[in-house]
N, CA, C and O atoms as a MOPAC input file, in Angstrom:
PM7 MOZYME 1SCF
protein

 N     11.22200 1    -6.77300 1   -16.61400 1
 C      9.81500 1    -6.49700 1   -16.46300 1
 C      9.46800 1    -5.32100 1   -17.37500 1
 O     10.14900 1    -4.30200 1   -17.49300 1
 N      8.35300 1    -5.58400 1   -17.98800 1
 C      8.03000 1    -4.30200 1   -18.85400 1
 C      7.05500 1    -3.86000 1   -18.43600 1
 O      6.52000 1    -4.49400 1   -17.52700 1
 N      6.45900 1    -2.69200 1   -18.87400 1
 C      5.60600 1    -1.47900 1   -18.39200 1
 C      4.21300 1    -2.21800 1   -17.93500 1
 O      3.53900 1    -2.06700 1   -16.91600 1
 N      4.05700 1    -2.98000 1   -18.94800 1
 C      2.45600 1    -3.92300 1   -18.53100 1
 C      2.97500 1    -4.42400 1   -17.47900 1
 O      2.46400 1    -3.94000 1   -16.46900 1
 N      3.67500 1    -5.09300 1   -17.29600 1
 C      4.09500 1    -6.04700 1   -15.63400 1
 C      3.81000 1    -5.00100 1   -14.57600 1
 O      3.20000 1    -5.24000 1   -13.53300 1
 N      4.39000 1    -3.60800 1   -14.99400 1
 C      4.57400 1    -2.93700 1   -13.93400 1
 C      2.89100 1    -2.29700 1   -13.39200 1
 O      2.39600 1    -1.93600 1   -12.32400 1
 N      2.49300 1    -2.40900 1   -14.64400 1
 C      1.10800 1    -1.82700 1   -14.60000 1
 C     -0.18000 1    -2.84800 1   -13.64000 1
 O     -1.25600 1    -2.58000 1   -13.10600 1
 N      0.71400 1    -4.17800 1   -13.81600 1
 C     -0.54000 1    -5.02200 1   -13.13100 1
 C     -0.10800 1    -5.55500 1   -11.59100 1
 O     -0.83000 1    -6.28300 1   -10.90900 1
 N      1.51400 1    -4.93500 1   -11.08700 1
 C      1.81600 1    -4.85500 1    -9.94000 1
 C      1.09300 1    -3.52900 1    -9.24100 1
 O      0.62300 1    -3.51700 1    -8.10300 1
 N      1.10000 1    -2.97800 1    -9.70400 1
 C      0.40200 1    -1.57100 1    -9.16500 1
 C     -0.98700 1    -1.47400 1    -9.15700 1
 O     -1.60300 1    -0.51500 1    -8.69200 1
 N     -1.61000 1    -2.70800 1    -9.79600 1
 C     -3.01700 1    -2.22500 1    -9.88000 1
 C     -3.49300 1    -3.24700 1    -8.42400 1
 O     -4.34800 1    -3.00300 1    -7.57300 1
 N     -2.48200 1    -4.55400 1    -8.56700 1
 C     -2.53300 1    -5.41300 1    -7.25600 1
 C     -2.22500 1    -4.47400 1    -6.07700 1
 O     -3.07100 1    -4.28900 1    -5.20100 1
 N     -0.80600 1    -3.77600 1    -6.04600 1
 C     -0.89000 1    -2.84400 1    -4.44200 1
 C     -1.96200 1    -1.94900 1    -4.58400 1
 O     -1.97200 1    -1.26200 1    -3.56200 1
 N     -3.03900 1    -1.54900 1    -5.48000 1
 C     -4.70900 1    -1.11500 1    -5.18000 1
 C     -5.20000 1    -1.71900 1    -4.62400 1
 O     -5.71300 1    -1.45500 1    -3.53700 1
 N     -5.20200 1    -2.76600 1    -5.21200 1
 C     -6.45300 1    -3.94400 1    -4.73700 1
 C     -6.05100 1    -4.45400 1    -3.41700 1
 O     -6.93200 1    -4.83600 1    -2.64700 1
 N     -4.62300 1    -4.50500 1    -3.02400 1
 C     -4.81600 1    -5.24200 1    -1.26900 1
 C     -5.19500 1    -3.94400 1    -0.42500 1
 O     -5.97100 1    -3.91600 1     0.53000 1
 N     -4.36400 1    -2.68600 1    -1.06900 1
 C     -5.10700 1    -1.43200 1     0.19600 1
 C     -6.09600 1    -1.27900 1     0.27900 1
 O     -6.33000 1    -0.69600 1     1.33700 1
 N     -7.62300 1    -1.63000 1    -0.70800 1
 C     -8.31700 1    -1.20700 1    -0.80000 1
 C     -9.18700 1    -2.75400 1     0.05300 1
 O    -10.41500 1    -2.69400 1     0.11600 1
 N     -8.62900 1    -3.75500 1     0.52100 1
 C     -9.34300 1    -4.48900 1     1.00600 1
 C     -8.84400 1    -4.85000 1     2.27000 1
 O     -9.48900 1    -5.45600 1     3.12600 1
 N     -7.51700 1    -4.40900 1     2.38300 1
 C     -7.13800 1    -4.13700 1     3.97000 1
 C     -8.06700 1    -2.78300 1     4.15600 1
 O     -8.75800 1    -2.94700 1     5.16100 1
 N     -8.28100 1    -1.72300 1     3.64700 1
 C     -9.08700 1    -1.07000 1     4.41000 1
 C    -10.43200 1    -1.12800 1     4.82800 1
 O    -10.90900 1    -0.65200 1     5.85800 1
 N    -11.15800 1    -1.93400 1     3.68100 1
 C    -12.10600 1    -2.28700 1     4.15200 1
 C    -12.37600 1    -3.61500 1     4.76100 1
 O    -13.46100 1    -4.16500 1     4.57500 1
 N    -11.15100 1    -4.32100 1     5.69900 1
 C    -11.32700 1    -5.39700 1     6.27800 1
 C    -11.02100 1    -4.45400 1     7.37100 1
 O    -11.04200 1    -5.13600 1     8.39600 1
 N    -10.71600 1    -3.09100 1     7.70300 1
 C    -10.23400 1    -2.20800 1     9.07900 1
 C    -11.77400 1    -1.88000 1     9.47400 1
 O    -12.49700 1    -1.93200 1    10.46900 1
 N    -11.82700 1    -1.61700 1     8.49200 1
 C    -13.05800 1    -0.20700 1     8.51500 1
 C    -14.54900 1    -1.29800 1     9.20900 1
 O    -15.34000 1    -1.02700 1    10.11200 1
 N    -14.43100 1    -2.76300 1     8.17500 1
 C    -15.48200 1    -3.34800 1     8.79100 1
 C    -15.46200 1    -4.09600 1    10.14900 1
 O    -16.59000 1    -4.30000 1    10.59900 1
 N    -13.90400 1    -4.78000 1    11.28600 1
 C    -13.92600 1    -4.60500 1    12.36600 1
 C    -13.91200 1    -3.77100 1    13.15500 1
 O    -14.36100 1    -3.93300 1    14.29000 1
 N    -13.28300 1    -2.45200 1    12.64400 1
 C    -12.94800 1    -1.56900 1    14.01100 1
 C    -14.10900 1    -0.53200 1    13.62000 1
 O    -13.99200 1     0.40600 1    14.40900 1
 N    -15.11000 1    -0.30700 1    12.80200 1
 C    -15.73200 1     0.63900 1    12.48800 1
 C    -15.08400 1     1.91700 1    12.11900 1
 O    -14.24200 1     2.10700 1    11.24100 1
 N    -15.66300 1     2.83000 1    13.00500 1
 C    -14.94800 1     4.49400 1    12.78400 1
 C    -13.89100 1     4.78000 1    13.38400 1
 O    -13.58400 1     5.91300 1    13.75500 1
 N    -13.32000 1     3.89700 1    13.51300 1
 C    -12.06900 1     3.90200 1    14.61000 1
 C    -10.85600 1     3.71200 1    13.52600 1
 O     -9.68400 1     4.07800 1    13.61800 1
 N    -11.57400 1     2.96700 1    12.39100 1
 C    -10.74500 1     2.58500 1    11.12100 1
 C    -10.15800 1     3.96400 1    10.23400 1
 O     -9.28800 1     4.04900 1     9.36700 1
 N    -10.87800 1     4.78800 1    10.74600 1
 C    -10.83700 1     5.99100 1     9.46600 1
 C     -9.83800 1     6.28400 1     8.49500 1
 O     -9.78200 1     6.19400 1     7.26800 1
 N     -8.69300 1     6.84000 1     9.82600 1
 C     -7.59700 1     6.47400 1     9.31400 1
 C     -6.82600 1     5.83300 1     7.70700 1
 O     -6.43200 1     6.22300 1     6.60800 1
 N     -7.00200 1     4.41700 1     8.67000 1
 C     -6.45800 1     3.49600 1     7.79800 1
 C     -7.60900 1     3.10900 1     6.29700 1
 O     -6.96400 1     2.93600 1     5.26300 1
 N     -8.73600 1     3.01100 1     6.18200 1
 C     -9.70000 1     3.12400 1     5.42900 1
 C     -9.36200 1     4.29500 1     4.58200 1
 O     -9.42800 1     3.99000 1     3.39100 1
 N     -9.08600 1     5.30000 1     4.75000 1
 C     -8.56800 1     6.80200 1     3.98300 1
 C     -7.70000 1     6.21200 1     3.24200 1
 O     -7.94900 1     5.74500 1     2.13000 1
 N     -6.26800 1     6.18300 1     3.98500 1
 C     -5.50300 1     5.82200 1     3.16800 1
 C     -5.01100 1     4.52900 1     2.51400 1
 O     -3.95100 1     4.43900 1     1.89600 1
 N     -6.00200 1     3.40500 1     2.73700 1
 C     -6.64400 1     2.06500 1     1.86700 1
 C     -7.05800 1     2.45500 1     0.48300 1
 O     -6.52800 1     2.12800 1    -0.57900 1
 N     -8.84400 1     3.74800 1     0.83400 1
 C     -9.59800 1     4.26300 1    -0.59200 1
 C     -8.11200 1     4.78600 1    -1.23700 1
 O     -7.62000 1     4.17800 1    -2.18700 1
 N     -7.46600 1     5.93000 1    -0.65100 1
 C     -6.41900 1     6.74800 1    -1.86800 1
 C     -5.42400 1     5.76700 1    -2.64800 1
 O     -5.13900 1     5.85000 1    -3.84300 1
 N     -4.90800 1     4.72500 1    -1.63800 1
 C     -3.73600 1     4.03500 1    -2.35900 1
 C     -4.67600 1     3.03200 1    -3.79700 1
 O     -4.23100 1     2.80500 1    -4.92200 1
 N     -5.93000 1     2.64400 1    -3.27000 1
 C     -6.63000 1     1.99200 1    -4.16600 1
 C     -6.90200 1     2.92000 1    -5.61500 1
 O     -6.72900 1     2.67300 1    -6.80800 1
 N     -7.37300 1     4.00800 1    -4.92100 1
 C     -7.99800 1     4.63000 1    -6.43600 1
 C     -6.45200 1     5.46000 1    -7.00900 1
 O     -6.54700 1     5.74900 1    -8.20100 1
 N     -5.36700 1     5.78900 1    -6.50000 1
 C     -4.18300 1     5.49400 1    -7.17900 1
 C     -3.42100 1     4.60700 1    -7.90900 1
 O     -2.62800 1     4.75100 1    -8.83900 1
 N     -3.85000 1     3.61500 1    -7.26000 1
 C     -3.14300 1     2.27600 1    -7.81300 1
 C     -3.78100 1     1.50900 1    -9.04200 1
 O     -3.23800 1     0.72100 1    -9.81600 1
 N     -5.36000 1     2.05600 1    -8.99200 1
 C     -6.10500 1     1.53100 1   -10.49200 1
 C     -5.53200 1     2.88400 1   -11.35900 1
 O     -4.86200 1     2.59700 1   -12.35100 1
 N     -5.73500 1     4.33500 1   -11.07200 1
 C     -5.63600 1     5.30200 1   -12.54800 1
 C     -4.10400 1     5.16800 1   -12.28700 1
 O     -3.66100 1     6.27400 1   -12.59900 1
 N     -2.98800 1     4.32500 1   -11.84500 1
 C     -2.04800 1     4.55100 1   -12.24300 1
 C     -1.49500 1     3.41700 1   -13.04100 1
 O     -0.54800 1     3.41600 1   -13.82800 1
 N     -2.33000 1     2.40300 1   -12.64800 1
 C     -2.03500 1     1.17200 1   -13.12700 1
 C     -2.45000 1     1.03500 1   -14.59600 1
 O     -1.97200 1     0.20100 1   -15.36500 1
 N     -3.50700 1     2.05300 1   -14.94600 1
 C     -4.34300 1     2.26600 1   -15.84400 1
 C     -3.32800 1     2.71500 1   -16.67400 1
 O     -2.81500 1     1.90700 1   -17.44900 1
 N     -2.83900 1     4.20800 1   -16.63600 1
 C     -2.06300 1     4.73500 1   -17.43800 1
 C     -0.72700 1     4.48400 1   -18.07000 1
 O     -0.26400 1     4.90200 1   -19.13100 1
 N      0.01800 1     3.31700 1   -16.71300 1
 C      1.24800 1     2.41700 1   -16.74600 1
 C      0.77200 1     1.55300 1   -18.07000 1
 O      1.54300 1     1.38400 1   -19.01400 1
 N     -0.22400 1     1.15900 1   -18.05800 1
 C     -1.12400 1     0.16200 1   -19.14200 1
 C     -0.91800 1     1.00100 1   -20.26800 1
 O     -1.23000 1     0.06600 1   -21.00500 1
 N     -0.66400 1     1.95700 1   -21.10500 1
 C     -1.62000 1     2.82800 1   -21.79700 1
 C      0.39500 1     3.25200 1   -22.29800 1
 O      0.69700 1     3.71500 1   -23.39800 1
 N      1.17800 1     3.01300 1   -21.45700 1
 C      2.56500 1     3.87800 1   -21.77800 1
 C      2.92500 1     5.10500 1   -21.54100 1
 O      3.42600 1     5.85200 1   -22.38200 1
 N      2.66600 1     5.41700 1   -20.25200 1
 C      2.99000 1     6.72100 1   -19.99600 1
 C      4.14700 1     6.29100 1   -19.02500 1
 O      4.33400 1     5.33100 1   -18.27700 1
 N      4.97800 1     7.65100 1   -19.43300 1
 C      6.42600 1     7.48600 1   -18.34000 1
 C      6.20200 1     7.93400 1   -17.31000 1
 O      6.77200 1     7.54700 1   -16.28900 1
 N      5.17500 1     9.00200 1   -17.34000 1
 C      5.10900 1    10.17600 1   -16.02400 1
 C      4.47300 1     8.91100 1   -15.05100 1
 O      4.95900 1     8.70800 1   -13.93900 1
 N      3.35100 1     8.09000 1   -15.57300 1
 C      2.68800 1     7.64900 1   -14.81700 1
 C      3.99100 1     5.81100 1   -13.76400 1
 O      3.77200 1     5.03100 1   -12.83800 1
 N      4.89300 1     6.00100 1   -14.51500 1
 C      6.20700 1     5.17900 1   -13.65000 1
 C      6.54200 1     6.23800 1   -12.45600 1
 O      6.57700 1     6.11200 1   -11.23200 1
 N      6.77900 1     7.35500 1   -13.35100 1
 C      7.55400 1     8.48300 1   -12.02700 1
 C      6.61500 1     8.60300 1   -11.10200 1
 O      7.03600 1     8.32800 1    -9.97800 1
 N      5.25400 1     8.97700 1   -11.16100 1
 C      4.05800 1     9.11400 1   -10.33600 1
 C      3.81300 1     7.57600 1    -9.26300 1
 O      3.06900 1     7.69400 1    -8.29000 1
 N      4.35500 1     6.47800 1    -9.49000 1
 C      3.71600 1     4.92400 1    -9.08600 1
 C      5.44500 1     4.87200 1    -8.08000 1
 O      5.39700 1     4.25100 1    -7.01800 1
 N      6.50800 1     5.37000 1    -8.38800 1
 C      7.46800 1     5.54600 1    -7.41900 1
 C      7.39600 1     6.81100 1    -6.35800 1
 O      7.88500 1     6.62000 1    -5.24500 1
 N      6.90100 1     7.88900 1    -6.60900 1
 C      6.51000 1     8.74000 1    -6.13900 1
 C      5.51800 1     8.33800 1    -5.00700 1
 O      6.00900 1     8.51500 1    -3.89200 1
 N      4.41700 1     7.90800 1    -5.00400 1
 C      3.39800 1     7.26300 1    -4.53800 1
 C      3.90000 1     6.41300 1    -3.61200 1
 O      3.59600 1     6.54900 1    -2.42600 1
 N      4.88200 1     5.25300 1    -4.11600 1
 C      5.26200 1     4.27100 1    -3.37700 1
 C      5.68500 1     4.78000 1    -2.06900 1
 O      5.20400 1     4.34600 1    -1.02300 1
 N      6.96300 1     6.08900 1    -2.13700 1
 C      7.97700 1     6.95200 1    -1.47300 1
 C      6.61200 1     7.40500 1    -0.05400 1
 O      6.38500 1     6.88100 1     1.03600 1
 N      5.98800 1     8.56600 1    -0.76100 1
 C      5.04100 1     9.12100 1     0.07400 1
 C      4.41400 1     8.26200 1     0.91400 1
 O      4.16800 1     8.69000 1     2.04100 1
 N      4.04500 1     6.97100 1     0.59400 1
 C      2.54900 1     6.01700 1     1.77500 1
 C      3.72500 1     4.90200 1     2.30100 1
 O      3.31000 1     3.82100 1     2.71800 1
 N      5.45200 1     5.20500 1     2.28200 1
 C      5.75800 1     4.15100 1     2.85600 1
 C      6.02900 1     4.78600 1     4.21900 1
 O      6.13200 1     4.17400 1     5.28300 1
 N      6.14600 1     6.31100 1     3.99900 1
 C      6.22700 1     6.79600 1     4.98400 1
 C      4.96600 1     7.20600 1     6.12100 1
 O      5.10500 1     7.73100 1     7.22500 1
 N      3.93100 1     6.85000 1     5.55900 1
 C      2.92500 1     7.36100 1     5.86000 1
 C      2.34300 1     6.13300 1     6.99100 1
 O      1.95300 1     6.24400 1     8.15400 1
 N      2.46100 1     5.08800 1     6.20100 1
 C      2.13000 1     3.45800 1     6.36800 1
 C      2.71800 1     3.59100 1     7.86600 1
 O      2.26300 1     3.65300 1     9.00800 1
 N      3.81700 1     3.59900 1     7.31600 1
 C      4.99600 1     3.04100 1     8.59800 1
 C      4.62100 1     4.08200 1     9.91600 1
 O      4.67600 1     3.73000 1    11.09500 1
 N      4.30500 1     5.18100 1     9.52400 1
 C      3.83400 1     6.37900 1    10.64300 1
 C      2.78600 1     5.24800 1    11.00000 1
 O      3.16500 1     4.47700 1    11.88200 1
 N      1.56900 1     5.02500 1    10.48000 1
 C      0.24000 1     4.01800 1    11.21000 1
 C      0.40000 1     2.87100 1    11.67300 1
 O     -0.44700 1     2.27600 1    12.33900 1
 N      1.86300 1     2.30500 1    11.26900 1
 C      1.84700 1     1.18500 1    11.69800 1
 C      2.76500 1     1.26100 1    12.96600 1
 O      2.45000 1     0.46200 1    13.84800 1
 N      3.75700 1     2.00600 1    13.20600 1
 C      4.61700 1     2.65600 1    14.24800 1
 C      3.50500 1     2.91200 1    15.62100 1
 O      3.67600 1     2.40300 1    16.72900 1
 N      2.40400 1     3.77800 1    15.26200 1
 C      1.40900 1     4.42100 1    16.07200 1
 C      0.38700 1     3.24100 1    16.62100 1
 O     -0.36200 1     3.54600 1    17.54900 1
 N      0.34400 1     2.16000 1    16.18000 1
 C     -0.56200 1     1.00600 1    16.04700 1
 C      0.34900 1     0.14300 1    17.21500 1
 O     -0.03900 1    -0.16700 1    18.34200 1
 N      1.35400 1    -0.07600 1    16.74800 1
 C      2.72400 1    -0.89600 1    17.78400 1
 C      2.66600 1    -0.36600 1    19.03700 1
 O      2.62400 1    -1.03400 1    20.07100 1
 N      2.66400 1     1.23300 1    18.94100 1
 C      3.13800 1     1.58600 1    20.32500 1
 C      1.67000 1     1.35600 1    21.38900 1
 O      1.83700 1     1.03700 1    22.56600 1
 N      0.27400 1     1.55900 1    20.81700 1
 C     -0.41200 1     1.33200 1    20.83700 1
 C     -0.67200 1     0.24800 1    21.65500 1
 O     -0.56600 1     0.26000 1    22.88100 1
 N     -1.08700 1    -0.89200 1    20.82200 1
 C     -0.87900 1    -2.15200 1    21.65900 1
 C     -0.26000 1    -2.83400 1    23.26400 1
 O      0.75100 1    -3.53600 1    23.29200 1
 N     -0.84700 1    -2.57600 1    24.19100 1
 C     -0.31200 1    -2.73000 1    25.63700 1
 C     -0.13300 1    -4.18900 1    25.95100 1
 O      0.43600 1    -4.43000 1    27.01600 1
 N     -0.50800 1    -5.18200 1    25.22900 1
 C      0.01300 1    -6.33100 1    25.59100 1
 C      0.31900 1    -7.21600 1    24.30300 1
 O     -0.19600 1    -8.24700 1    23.87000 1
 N      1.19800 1    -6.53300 1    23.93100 1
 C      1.72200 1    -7.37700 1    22.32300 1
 C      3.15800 1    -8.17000 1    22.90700 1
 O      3.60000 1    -9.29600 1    22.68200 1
 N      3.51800 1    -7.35700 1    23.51800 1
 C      5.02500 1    -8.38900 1    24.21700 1
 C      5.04300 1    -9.03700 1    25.47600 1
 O      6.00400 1    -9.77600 1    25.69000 1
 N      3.99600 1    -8.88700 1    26.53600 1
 C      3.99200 1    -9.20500 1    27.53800 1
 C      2.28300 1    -9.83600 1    27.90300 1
 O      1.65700 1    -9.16700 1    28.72400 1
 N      1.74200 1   -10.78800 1    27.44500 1
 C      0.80000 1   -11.30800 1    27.32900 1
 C      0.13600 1   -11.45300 1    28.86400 1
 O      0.79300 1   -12.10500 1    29.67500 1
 N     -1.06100 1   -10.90600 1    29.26900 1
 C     -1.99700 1   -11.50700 1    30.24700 1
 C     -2.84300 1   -12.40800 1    29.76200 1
 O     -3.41100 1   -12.36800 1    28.67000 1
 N     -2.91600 1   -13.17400 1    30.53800 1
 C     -4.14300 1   -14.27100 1    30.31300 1
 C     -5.31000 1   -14.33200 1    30.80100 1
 O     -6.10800 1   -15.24200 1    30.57900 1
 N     -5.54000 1   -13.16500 1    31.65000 1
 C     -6.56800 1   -12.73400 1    32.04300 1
 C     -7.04600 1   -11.67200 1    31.46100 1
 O     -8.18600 1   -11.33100 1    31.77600 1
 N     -6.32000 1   -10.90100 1    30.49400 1
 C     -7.34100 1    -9.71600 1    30.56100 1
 C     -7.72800 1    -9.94700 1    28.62900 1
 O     -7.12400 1   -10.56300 1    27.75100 1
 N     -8.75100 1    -9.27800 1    28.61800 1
 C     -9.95100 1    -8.74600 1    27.58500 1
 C     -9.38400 1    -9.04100 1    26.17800 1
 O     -9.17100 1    -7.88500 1    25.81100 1
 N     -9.00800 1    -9.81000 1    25.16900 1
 C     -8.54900 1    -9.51800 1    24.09200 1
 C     -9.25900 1    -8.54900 1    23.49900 1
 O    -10.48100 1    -8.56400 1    23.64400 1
 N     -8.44200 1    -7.20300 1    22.47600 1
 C     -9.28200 1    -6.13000 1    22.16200 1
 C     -9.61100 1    -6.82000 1    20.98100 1
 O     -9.31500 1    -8.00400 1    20.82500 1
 N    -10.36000 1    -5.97400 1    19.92500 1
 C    -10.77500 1    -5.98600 1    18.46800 1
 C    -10.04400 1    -4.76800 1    17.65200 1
 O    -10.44000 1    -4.22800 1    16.61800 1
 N     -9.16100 1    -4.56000 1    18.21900 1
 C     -8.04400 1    -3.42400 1    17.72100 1
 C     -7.51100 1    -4.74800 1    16.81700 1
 O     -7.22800 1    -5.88500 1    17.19600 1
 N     -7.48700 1    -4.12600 1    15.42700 1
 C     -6.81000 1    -5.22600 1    14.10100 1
 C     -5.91200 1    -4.48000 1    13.50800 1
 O     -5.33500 1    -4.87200 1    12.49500 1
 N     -5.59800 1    -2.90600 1    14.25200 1
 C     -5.12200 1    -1.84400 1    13.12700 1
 C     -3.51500 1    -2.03600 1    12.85100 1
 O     -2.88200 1    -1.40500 1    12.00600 1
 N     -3.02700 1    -2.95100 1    13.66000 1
 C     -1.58800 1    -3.41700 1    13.72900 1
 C     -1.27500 1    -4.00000 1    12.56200 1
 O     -0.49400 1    -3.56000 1    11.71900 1
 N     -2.09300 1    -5.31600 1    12.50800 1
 C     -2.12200 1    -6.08900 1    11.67700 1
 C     -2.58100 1    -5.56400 1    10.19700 1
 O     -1.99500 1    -6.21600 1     9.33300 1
 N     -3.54600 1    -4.47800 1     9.60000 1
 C     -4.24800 1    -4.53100 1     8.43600 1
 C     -2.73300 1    -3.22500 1     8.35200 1
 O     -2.08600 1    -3.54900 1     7.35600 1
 N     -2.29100 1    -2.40700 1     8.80300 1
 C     -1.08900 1    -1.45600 1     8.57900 1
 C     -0.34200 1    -2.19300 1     8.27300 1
 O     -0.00300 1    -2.28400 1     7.09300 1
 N      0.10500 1    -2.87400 1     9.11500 1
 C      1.47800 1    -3.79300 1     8.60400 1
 C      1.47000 1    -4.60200 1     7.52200 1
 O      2.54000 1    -4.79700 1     6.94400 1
 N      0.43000 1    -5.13600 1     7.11300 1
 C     -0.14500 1    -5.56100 1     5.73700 1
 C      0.07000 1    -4.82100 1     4.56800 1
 O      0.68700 1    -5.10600 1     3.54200 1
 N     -0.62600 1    -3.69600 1     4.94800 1
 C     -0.62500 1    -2.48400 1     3.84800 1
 C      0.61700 1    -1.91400 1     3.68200 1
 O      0.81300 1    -1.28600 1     2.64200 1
 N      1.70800 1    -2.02900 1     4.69800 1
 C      2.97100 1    -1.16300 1     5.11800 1
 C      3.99500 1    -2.59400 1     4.12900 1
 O      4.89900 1    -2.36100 1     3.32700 1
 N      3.60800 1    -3.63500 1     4.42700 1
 C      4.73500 1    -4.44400 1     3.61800 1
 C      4.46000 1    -4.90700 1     2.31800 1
 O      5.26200 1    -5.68100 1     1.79700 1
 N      3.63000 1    -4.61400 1     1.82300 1
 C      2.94100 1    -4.62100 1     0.37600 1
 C      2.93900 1    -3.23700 1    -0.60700 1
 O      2.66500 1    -3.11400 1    -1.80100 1
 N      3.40300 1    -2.16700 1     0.50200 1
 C      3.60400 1    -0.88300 1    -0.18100 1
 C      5.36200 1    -1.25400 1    -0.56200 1
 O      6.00900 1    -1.22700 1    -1.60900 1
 N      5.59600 1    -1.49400 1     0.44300 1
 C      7.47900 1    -1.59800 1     0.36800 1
 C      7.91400 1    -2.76500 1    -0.76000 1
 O      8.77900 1    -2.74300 1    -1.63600 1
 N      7.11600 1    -3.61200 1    -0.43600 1
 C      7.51700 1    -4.66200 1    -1.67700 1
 C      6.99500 1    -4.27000 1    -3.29600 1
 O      7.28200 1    -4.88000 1    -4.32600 1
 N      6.15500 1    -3.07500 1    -3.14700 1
 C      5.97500 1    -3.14900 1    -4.82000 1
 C      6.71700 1    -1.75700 1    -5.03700 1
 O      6.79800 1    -1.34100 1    -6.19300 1
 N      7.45600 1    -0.74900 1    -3.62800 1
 C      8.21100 1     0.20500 1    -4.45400 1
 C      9.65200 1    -0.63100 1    -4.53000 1
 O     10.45400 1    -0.21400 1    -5.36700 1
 N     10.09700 1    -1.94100 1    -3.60600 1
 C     11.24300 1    -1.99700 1    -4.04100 1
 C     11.20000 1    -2.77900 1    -5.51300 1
 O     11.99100 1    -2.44500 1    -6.39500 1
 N     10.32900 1    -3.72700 1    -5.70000 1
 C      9.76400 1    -3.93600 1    -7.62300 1
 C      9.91600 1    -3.23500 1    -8.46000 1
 O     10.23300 1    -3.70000 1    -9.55400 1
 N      9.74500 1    -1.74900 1    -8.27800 1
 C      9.59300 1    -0.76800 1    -8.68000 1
 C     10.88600 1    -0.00500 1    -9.19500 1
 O     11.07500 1     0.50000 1   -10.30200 1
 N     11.68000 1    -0.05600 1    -8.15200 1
 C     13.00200 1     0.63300 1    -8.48300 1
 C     13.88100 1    -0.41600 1    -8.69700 1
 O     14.69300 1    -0.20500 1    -9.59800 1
 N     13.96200 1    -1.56800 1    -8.08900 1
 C     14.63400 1    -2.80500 1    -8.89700 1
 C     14.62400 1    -2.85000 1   -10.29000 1
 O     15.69800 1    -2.48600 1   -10.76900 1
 N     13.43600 1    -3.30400 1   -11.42800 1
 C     13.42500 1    -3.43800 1   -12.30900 1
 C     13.16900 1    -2.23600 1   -13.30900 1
 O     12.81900 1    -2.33700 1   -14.48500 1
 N     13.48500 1    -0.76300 1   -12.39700 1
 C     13.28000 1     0.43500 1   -13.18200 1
 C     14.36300 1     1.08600 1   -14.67100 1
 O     14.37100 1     1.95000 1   -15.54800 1
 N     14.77800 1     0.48400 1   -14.38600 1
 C     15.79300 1     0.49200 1   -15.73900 1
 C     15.24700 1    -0.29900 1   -16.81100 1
 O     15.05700 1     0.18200 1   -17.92800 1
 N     14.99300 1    -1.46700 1   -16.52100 1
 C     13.49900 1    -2.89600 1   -17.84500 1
 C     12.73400 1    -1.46200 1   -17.79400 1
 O     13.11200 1    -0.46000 1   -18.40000 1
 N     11.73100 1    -1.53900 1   -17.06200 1
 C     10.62000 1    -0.72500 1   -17.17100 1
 C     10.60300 1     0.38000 1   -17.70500 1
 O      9.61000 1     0.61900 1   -18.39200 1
 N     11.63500 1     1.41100 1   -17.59700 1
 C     11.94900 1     2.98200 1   -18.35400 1
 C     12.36900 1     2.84100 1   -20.08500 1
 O     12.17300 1     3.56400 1   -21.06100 1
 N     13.22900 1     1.14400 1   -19.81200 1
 C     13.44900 1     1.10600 1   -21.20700 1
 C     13.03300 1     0.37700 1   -22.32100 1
 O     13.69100 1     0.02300 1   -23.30000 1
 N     11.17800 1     0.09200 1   -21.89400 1
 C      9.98900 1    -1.03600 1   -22.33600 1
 C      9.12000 1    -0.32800 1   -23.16000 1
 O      8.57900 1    -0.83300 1   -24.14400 1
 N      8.85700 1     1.62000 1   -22.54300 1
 C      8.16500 1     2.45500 1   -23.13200 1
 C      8.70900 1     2.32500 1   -24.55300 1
 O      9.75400 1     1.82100 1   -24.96300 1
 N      7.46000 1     3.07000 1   -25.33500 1
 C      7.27500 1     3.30300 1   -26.76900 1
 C      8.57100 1     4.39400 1   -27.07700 1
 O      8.72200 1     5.12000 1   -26.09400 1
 N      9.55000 1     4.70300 1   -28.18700 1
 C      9.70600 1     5.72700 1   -28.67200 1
 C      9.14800 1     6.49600 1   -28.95600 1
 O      8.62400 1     5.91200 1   -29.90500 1
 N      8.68100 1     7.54200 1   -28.98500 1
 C      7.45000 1     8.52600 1   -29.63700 1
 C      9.02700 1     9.27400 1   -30.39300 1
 O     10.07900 1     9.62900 1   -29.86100 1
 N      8.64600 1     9.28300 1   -31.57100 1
 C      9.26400 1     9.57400 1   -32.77700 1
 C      8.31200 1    10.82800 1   -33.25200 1
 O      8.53100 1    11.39900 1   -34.32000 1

């Protein structure tokens, strides 16, 4: 994989955070915040990094693994907090209220789409480190 590949995987993990968050933000409202926050950041990271990956910058590889590292931990914190959350995810009533709590589902989305483009990331990081330009 070369640097452009890498550049248009990263601009895709923008584009799903940025529409899992606003698929949070528009069921659960302000309840979304949260996850909507860190939807907008991974989005507007994932275009100026995807941007600069485009363009041949190395820093901007180290910065798109960096990134990956930081929101898998972050993810997994919202999606951990979302699980425990949930009072009838393993033990189903059939009587009571289904909520409009989606935050399980749009985290875990965002949480396995972060993990799959940092393990992309460090998989093919050796192609990718060695795709850049020489600057002579």
């Amino acid at each position: 994989m070369t640097y452009k590949g890498a550049s248009l995987l990263v601009l895709f993990w923008g584009i799903v955070s940025l529409i899992s968050g606003a698929i949070a933000y528009y069921f659960m409202g302000s309840f979304a915040k949260s996850i909507a926050i860190q939807g907008l950041l991974i989005g507007f990271l994932g275009f100026s990094i995807g941007h600069f990956l485009n363009r041949g910058r190395k820093q901007a590889f180290i910065l798109a693994v960096a990134g990956g590292v930081v929101f898998v931990f972050l993810l997994g914190h919202l999606t951990s907090a979302a699980f425990n959350q949930e009072q009838n995810l393993l033990f189903t009533d059939a009587f009571a209220p289904q909520p409009q709590n989606i935050s399980l589902l749009v985290t875990s989305a965002m949480f396995t789409c972060t993990v799959l483009t940092l393990l992309l990331l460090v998989i093919f990081a050796r192609s990718i480190y060695m795709s850049f330009r020489k600057d002579v």
